[in-house]
Biopython code that builds the backbone (N, CA, C, O; Angstrom):
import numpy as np
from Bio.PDB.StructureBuilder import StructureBuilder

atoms = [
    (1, "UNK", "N", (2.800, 14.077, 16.414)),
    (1, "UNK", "CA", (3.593, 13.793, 17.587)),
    (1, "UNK", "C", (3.568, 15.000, 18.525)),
    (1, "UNK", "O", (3.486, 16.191, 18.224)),
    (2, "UNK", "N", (3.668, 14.349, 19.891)),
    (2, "UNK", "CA", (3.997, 16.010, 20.869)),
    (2, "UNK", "C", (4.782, 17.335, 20.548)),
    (2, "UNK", "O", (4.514, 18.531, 20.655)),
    (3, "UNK", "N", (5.788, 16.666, 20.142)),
    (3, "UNK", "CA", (7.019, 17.230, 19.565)),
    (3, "UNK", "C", (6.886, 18.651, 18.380)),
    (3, "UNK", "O", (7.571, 19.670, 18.295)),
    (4, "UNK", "N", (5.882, 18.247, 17.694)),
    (4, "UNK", "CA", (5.659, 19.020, 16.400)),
    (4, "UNK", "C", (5.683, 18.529, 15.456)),
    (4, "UNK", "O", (5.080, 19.027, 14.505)),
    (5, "UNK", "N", (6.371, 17.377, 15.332)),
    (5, "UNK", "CA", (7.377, 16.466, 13.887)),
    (5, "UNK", "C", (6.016, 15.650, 13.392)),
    (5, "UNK", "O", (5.248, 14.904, 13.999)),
    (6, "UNK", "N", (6.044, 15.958, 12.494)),
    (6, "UNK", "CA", (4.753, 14.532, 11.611)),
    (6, "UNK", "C", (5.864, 13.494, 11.594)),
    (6, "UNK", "O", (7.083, 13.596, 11.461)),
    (7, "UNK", "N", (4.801, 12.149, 11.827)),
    (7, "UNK", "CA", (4.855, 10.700, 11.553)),
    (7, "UNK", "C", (4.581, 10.224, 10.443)),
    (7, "UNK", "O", (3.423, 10.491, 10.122)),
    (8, "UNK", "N", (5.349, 9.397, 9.412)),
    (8, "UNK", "CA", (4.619, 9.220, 7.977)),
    (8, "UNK", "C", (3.551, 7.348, 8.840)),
    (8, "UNK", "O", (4.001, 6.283, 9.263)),
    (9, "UNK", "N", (2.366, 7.799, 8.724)),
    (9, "UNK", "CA", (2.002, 6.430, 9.252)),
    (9, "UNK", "C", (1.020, 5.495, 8.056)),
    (9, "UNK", "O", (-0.051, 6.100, 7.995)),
    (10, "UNK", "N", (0.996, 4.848, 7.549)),
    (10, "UNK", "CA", (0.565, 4.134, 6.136)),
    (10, "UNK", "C", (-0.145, 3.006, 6.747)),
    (10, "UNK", "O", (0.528, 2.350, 7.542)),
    (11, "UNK", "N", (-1.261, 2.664, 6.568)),
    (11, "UNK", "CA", (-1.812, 1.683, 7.308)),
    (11, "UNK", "C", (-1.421, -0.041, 6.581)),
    (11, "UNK", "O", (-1.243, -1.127, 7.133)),
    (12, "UNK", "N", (-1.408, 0.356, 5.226)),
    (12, "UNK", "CA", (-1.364, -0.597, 3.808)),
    (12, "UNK", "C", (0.203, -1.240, 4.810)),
    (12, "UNK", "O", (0.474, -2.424, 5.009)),
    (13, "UNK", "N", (0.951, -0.097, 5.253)),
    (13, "UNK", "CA", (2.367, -0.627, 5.502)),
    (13, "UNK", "C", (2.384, -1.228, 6.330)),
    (13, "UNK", "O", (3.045, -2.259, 6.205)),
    (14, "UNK", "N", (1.650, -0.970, 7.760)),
    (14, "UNK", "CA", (1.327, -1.909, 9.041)),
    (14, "UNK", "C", (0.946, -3.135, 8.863)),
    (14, "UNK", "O", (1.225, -4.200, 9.414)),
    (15, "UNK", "N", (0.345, -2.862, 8.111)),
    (15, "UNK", "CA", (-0.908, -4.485, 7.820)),
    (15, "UNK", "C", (0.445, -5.359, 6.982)),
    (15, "UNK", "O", (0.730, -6.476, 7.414)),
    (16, "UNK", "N", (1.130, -4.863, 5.946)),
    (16, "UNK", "CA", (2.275, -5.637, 5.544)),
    (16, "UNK", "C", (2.945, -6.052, 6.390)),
    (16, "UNK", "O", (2.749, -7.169, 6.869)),
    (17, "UNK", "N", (3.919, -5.244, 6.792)),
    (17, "UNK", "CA", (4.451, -5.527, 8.078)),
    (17, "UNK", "C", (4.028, -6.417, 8.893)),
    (17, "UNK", "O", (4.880, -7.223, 9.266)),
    (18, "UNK", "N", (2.622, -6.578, 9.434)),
    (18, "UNK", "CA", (1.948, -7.692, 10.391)),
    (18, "UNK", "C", (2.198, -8.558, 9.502)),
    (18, "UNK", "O", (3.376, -8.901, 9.605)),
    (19, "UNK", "N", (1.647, -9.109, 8.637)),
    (19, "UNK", "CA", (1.423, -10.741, 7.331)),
    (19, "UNK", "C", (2.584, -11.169, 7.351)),
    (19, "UNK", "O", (2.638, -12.399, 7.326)),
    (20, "UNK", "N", (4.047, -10.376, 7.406)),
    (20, "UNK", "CA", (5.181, -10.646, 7.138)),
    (20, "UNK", "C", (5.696, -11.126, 8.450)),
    (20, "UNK", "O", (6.045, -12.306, 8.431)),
    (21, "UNK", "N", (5.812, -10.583, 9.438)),
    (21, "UNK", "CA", (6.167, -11.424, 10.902)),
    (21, "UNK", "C", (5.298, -12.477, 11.002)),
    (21, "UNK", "O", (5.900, -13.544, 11.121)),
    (22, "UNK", "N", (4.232, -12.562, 10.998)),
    (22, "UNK", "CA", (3.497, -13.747, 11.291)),
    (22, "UNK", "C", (2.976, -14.842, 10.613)),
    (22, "UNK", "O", (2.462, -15.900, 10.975)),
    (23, "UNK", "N", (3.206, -14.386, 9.659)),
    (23, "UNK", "CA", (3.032, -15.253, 8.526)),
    (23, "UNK", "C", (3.899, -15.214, 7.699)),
    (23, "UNK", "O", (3.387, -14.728, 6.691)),
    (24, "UNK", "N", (5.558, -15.580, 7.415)),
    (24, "UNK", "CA", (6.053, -15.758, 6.529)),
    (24, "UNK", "C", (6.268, -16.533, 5.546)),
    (24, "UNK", "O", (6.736, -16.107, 4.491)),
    (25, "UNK", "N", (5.974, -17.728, 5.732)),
    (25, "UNK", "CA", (5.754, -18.465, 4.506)),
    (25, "UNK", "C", (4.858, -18.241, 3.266)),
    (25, "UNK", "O", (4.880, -18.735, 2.139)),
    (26, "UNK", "N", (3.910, -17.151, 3.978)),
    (26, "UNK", "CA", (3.255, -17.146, 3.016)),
    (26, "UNK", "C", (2.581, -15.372, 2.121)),
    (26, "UNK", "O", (1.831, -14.955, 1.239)),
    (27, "UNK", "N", (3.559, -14.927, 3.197)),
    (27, "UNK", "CA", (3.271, -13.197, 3.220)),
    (27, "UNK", "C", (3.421, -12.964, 2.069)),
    (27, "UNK", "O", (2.695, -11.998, 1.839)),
    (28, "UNK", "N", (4.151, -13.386, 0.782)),
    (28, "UNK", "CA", (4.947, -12.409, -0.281)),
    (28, "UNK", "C", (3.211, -12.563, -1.479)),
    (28, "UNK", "O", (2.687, -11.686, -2.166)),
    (29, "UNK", "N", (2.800, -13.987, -1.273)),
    (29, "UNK", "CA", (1.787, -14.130, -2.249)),
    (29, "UNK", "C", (-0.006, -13.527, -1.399)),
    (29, "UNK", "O", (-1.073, -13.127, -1.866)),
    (30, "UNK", "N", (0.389, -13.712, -0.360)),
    (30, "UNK", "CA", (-1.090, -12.683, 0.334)),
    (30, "UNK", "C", (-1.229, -11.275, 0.034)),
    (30, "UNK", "O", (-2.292, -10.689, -0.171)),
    (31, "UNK", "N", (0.551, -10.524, 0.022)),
    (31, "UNK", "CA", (0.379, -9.281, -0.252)),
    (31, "UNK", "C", (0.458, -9.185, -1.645)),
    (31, "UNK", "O", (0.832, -8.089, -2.063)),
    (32, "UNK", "N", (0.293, -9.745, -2.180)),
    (32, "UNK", "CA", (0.755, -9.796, -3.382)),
    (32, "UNK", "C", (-0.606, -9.602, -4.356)),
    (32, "UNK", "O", (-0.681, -9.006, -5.430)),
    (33, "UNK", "N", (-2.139, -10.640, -3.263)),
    (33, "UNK", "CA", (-3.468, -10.840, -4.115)),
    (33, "UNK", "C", (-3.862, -9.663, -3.315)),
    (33, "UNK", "O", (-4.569, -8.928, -4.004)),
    (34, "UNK", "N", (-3.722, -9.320, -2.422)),
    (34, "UNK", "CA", (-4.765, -8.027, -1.904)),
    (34, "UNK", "C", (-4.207, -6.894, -1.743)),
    (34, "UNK", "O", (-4.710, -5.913, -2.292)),
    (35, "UNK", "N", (-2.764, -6.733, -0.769)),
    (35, "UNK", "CA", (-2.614, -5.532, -1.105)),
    (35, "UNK", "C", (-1.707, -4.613, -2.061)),
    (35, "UNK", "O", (-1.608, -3.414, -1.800)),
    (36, "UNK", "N", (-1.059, -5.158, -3.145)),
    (36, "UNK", "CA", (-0.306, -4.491, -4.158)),
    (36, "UNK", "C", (-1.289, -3.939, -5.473)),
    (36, "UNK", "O", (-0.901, -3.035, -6.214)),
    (37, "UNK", "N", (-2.607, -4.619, -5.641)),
    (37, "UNK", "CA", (-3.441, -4.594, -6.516)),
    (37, "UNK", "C", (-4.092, -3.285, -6.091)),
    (37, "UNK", "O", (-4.444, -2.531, -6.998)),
    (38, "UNK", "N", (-4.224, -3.047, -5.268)),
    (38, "UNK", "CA", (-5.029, -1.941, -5.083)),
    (38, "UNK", "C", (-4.489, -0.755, -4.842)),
    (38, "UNK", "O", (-5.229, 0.210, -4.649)),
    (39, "UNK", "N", (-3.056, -0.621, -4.811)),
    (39, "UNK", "CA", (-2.209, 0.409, -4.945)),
    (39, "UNK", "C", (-2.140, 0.507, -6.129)),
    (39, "UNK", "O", (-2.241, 1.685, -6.472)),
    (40, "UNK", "N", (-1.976, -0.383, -7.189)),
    (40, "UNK", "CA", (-1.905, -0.280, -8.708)),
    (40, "UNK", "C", (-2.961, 0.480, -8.836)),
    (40, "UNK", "O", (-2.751, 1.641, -9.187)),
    (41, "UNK", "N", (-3.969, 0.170, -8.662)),
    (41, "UNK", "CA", (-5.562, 0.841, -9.186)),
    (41, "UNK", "C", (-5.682, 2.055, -8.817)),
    (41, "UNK", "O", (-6.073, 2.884, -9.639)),
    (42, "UNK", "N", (-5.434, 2.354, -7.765)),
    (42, "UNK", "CA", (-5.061, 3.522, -6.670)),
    (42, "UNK", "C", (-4.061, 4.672, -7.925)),
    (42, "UNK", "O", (-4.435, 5.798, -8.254)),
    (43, "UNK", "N", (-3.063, 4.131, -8.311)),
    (43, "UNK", "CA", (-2.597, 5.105, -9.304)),
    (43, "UNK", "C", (-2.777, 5.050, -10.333)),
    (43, "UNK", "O", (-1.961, 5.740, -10.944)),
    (44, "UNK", "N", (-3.502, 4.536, -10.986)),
    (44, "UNK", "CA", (-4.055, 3.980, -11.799)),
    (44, "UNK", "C", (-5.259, 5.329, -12.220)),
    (44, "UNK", "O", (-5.465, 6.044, -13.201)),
    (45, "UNK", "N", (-5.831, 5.159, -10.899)),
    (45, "UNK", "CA", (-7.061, 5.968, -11.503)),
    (45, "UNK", "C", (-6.738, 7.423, -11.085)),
    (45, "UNK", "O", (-7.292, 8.400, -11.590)),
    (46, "UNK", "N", (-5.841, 7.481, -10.166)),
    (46, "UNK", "CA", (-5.409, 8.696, -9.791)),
    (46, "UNK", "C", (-4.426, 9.675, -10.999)),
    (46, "UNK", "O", (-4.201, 10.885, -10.974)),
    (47, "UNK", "N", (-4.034, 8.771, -11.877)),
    (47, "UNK", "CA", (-3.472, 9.073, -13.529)),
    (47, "UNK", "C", (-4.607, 9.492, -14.269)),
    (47, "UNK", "O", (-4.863, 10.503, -14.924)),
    (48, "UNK", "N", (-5.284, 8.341, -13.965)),
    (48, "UNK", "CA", (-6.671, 9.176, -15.726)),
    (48, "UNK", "C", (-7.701, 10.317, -14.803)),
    (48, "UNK", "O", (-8.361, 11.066, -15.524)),
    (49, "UNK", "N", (-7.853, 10.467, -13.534)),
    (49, "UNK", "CA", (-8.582, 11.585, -13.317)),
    (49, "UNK", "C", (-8.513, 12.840, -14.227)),
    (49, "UNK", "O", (-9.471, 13.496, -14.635)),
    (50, "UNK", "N", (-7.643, 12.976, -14.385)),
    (50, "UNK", "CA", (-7.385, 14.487, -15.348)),
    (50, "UNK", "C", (-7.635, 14.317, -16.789)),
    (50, "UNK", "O", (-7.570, 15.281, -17.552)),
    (51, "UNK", "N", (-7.968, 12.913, -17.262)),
    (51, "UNK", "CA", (-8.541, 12.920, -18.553)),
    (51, "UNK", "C", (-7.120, 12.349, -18.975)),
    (51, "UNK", "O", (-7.406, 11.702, -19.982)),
    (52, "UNK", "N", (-5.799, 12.223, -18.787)),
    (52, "UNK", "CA", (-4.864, 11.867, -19.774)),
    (52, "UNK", "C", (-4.762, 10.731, -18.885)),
    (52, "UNK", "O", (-4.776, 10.661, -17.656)),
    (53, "UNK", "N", (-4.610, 9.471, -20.193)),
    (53, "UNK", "CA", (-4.443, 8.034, -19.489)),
    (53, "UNK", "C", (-2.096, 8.330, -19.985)),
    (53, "UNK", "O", (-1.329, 8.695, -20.875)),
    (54, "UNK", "N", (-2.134, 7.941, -18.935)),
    (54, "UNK", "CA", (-0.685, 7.640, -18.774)),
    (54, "UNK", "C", (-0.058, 6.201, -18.999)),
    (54, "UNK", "O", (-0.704, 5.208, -18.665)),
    (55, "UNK", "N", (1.105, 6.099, -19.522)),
    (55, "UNK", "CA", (0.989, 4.331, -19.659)),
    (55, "UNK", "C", (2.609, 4.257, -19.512)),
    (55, "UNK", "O", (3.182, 3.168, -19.535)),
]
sb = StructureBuilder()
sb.init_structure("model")
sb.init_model(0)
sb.init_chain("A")
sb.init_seg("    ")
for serial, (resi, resn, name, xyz) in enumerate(atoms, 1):
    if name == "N":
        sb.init_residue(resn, " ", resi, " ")
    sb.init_atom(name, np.array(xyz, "f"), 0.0, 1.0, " ", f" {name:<3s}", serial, name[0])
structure = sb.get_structure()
């Protein structure tokens, strides 16, 4: 920002955000097949990088 101040900006969150205004009937199971899965995996693998699987 001009200001100095960081913005936390998450794109995963925008794109939710969009599915959910415009599509509500059906937002909870869209985000649900594409984008929650890949946040799982996302920490997922970001856990066993170091060699210890976490559970």
């Amino acid at each position: 920002m001009e200001d100095g101040s960081s913005a936390d900006f998450s794109y995963h969150k925008c794109m939710e955000n969009y599915v959910k205004q415009k599509y509500p009937e059906v937002a909870e199971s869209f985000i649900g097949k594409y984008f929650r899965k890949r946040r799982m995996e996302a920490a997922l693998s970001a856990s066993t990088e170091d060699g210890v699987e976490q559970r």
